[in-house]
C-alpha positions as CSV (number, residue, x, y, z in Angstrom):
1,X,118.6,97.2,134.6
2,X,119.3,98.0,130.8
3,X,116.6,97.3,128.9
4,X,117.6,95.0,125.3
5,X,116.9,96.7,122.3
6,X,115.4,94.6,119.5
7,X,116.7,95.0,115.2
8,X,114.3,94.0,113.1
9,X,114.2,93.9,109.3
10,X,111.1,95.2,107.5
11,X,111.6,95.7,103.9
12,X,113.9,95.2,101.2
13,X,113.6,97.7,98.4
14,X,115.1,100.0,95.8
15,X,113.4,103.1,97.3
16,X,111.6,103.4,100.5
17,X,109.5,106.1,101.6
18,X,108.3,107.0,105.3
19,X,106.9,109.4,107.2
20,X,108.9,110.6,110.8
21,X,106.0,111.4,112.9
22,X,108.1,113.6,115.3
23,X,111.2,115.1,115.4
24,X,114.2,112.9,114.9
25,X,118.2,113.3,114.7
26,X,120.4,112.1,111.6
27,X,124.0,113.3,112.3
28,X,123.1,115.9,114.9
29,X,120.5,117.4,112.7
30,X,116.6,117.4,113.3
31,X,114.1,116.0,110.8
32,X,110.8,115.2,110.8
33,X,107.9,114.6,108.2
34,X,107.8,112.5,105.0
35,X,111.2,111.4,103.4
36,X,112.4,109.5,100.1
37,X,115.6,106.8,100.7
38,X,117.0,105.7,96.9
39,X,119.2,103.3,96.5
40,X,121.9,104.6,93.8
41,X,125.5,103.3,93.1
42,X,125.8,101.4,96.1
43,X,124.7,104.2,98.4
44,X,121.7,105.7,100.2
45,X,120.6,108.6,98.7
46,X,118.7,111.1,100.4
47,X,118.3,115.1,100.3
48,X,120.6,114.6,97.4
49,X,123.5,113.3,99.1
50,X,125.1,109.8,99.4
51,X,125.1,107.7,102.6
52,X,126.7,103.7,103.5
53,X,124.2,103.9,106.1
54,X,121.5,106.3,107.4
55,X,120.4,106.4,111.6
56,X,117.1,108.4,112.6
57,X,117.0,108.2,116.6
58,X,113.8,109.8,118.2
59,X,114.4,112.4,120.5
60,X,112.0,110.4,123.0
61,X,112.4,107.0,122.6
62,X,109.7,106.1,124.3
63,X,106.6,108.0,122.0
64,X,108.3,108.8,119.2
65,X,107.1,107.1,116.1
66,X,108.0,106.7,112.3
67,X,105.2,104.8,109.5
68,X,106.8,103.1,106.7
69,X,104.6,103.4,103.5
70,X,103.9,100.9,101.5
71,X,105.2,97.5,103.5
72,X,104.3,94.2,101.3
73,X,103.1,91.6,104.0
74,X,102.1,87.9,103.3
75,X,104.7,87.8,100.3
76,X,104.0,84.9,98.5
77,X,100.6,84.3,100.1
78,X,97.0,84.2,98.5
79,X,96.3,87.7,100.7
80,X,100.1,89.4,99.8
81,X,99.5,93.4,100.1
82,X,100.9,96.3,101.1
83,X,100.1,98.2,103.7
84,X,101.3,101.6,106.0
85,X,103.3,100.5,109.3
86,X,104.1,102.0,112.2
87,X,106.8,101.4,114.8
88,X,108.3,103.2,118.1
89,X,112.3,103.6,117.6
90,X,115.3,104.8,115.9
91,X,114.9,104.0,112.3
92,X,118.3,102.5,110.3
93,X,118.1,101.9,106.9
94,X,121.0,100.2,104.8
95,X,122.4,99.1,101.5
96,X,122.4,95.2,100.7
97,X,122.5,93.4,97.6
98,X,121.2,96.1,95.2
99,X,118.8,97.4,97.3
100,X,117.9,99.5,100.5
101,X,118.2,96.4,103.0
102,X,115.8,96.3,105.5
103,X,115.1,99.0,107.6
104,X,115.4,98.5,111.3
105,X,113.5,99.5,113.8
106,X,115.6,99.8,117.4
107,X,113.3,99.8,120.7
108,X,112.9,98.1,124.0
109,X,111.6,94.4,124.2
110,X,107.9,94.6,125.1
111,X,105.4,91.4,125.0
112,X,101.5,91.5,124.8
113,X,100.1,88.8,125.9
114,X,96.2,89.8,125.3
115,X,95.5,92.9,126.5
116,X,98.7,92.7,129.1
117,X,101.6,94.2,128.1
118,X,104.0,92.8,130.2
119,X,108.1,93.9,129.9
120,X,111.5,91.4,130.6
């Protein structure tokens, strides 16, 4: 059985910073370790060239991680802050209104229910 994958927005800001804790691919090419996205003239920039959108796949899917830096949770709540975030996944970041739209984070549904983890 194919497992779903999940898309889920995370932020929505003019630059985003993260760290790729292992080796990923964009376009074929392997990067790792802490990177800068801008948002300038409509684009992604990054390593000083332009992108509509930018894909970072894992080379193993299942234990590769990336951290986002500096996520703001509870917006509009008493105990809003930001905090570091990590995730399992290919990491997509795009352009929307203005700003680097929500990154994604792609990875196979899991549940925990307590301490089970339990899978569909």
């Amino acid at each position: 059985m194919k497992e779903p994958k999940v898309q889920v927005g995370i932020l929505f800001e003019p630059q985003i910073e993260f760290v790729l804790l292992n080796p990923y691919r964009m376009d074929g090419t392997e990067v790792s370790g802490k990177q800068v996205v801008t948002y300038d003239e409509g684009k992604i920039l990054w390593n000083g060239r332009r992108y509509d959108e930018l894909l970072f796949e894992p080379q193993h899917e299942q234990t590769d991680a990336f951290e986002l830096l500096d996520v703001t949770i509870g917006i509009n709540f008493h105990w809003e802050r930001k905090e570091d975030q990590r995730f399992l996944g290919a990491l997509k970041i795009i352009v929307e209104n203005g700003k680097l739209g929500r990154p994604f984070f792609r990875h196979k549904c899991v549940f925990h229910k307590g301490n089970q983890r339990t899978e569909p």
